[in-house]
N, C-alpha and C positions, 0 to 999 in steps of 0.2 A: 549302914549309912555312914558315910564320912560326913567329918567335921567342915569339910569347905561348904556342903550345901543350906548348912544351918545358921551360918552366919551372913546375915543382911549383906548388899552388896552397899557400899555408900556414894555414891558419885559426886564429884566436887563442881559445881557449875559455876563458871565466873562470871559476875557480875559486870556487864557495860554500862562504861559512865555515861551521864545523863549530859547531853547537848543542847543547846538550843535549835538544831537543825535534827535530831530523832525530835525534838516537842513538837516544832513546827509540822511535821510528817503526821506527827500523830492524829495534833489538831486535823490536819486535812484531812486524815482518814476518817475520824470521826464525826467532822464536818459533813463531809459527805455522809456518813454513814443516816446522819442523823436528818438531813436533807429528804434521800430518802424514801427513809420510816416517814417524816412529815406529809409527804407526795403519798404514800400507800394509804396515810391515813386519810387523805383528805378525799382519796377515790373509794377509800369502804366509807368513809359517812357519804358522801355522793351518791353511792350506791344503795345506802337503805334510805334514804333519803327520797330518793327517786322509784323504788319499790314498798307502798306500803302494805302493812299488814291485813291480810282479805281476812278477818274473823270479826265475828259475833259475840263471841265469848269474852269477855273481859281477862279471865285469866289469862287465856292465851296472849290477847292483847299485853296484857302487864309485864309478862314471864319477856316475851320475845323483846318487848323494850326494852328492858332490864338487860337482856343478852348483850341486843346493840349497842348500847352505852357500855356496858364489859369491854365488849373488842374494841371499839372505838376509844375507851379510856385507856386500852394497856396498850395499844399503839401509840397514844401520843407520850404514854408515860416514855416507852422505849425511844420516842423521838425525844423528849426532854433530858432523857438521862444522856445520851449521846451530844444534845447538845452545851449540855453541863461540861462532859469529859472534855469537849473541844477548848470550850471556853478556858477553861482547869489548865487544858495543855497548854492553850495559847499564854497565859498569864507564867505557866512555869517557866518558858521558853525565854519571856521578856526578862522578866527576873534573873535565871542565870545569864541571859547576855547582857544583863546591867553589873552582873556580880564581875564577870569575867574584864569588862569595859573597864568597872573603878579597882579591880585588882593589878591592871596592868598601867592606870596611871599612879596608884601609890608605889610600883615597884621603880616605875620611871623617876618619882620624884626622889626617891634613896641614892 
């Protein structure tokens, strides 16, 4: 066994700076993203909504509602967290083009 295979390979990946036009891209995409997840969700509760449960059984009854609310609640969480990230992104976006705006009038006034 040679020594080149026992040692890690390490790769250097470079960092690209943050823009307010990658935020604003981002926002959209997330935007959208989170749109949607909203839209899907609003078609599975529609959906059991409009299909109810044929049992007698009360367990059955309890267990299968409990399910619906499961999916129904991890859809919207997945829509809320995408719409958090948008939001996030949209705010970083303003911020550095406000940072960018008053760095280039303090430079002017020197």
């Amino acid at each position: 066994m040679s020594e080149q295979n026992l040692t890690p390979q390490t790769d250097t990946k470079t960092q690209s700076a943050t823009s307010p036009l990658r935020c604003l891209t981002g926002a959209v995409i997330s935007g959208g993203m989170a749109y949607a997840v909203y839209s899907l969700m609003i078609a599975i509760a529609t959906n059991f909504a409009t299909k109810p449960i044929h049992s007698i059984n009360p367990l059955v009854v309890k267990i299968s509602s409990a399910v619906r609310t499961l999916v129904v609640g991890v859809v919207a969480l997945g829509s809320g967290i995408f719409g958090i990230v948008a939001i996030g992104l949209l705010a970083l976006g303003v911020q550095l083009l406000v940072q960018e705006l008053t760095k280039q009038k303090s430079s002017e006034n020197q």
